[in-house]
N, C-alpha and C positions, 0 to 999 in steps of 0.2 A: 508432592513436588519431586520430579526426578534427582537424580543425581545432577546432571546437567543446568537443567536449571536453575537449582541452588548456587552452584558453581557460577551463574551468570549472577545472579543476585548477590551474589557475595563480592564480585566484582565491578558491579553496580553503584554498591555502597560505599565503596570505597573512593570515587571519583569524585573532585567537586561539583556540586549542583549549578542548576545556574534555574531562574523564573520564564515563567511567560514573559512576564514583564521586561525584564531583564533580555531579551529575544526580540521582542516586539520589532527593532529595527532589521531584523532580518528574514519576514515574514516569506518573502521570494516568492509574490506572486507570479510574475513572470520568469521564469527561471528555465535553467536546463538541467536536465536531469539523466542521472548515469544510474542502471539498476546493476545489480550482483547478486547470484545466486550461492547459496552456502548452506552449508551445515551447521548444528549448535557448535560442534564441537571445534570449528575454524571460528565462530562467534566466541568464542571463548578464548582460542586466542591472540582474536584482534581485540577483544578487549582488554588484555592485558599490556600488550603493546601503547598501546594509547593513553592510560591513567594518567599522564601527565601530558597530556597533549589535547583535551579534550574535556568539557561541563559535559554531564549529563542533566536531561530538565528533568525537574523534580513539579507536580504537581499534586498537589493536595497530600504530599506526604510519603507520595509515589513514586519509583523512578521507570516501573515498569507499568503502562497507561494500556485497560484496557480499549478496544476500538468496534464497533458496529456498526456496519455499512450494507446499504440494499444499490442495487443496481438496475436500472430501468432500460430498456429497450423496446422496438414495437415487437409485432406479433413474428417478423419474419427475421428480428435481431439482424438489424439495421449495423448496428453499432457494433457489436460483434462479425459482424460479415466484415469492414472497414478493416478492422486490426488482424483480421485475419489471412484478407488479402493483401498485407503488408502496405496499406494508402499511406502515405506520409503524411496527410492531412486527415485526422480521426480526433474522436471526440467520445463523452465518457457522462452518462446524468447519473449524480447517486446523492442518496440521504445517509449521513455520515453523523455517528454519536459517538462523543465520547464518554465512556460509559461513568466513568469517576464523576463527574462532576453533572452528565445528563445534557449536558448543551448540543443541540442537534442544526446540522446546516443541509440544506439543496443547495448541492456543488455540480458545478460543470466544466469539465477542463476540455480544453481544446488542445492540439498538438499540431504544429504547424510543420511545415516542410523546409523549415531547418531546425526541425527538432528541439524548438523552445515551445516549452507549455504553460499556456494560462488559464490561472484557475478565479472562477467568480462561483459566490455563493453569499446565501440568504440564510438567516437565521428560521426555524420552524418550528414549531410546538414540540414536533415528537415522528420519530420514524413512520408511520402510519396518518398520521395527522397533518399535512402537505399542501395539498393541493392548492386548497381556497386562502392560501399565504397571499398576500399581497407583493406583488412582483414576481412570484412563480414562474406563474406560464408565461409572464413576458420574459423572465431569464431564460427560459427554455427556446423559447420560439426563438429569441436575440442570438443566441450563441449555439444553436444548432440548428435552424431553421424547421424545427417539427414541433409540434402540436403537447404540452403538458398531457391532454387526455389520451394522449393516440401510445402513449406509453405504459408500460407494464413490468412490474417487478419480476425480474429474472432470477437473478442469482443473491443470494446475504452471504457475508463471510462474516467470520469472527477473528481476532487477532489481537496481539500486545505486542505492543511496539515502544521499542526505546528511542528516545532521539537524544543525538550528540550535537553539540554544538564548538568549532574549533577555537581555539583561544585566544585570533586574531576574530572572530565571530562573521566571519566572513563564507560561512556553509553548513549547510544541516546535513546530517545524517540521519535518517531514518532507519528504523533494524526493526523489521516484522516476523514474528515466528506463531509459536502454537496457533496455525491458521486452520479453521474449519469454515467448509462450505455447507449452503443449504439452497438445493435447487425448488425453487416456486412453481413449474413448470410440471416436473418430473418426481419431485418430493424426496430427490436423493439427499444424502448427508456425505461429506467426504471430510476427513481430516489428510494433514501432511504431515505428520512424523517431525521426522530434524531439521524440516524445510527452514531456511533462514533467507528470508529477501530484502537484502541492502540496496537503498536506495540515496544517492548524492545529489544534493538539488543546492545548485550555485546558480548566480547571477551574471551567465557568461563564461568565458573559460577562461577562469581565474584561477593560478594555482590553487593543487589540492592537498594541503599534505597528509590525504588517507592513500592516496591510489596506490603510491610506495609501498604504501603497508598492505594494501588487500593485496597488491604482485606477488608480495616476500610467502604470503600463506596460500597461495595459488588459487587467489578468488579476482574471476576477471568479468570483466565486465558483457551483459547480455540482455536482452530486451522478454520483459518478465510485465505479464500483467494479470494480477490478481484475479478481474471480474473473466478476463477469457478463459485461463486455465482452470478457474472454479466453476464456469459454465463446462467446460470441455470433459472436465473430473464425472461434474454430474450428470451430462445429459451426451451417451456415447449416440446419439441420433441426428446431434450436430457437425457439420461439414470440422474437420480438424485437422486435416493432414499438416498444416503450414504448425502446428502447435507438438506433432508426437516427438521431436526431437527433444523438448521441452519436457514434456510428459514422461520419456525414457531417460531423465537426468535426473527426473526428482524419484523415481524409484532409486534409478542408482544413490542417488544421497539417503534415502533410504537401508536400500538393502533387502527389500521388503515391499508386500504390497501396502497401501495405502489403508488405514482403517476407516470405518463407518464411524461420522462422529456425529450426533446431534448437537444444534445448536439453535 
């Protein structure tokens, strides 16, 4: 464990917890969402800022949850093409585990053109194990209008993700870092270094009292999507220009090229 992330686990610990359960009413399916891009070392300290302002969710013992997620697309990456051509209406199918506890869902988020997103999903056996789920291909076909079979695993990331929850419980915070990609396609591996991707998902715009605080550390808000830049990372054969801007930021946060990470 680096230096860093000690420093975030130490800071971690120190926060009160809070349950699933105890969340349950702030699931925010429908919700709007603000991303932010960062480094560990501003993750460290907005997490200082916040210890009293803030639960972190603790499960099974945890406060830092790891996450495994596969992303489908057709052959000519459909869904990719969509958030690349900046559509305001796009949409997103992936099998999402969480690795602590093994409980695997098919999720589909839609993004509508006032930028509220909803997410539907199904419980499944296992990341590989999918298909012949009962209600699958009808959530698939229902909320994107394409075919469960006509799809194909693209890109898998791996990540640990913290979530905060505010003390009025009124907003999740999501914090994703040691992210590594692995392209199905291409066969490439990519990790990001000090990558930090915050993410705010409220129920409307409702006051927020992080935004202050991410301003004060000069972490502002930007539109970041894991499966595109993890495809983009892996596979330089795909159309990306609308993405290098993005791509030339997370060096900068780096310092450095990108390392080759299995995963």
């Amino acid at each position: 464990m680096s230096e860093l992330d000690s420093k975030i686990q130490e800071l971690l610990d120190s926060m009160n917890p809070i349950t699933l359960e105890q969340m349950s009413d702030i699931r925010l399916m429908n919700r709007l969402d603000t991303k932010y891009v960062a480094s560990k070392e501003q993750l460290v300290q907005l997490l200082a800022l916040v210890q009293d302002k803030y639960y972190v969710q603790e499960t099974l013992d945890n406060r830092i949850i790891p996450y495994l997620t596969t992303y489908y697309d057709t052959n000519d990456h459909y869904m990719y093409m969509m958030h690349h051509n900046k559509r305001a209406r796009r949409m997103k199918v992936r099998v999402r585990t969480y690795v602590a506890s093994g409980d695997t869902f098919l999720e589909v988020k839609n993004k509508n053109n006032h930028a509220r997103t909803k997410k539907k999903r199904i419980s499944v056996p296992s990341q590989d194990d999918f298909r012949g789920t009962e209600g699958a291909s009808e959530l698939v076909q229902r909320k994107t209008g394409l075919k469960l079979d006509s799809l194909s695993a693209v890109v898998r990331n791996k990540f640990d993700r913290v979530t905060l929850v505010n003390m009025g419980k009124t907003e999740r915070l999501t914090i994703d870092f040691n992210i590594a990609f692995h392209n199905f396609e291409t066969t490439n591996n990519h990790g990001t270094g000090q990558l930090v991707i915050i993410e705010l998902k409220r129920d409307g715009n409702v006051f927020s009292p992080i935004t202050n605080l991410l301003r004060d550390i000069h972490i502002h808000p930007t539109g970041f999507s894991k499966c595109c830049i993890g495809m983009a990372l892996t596979d330089p054969g795909l159309k990306q220009n609308n993405f290098k801007a993005k791509l030339r930021n997370l060096e900068k946060i780096n310092g450095e090229h990108f390392i080759d990470h299995e995963i």
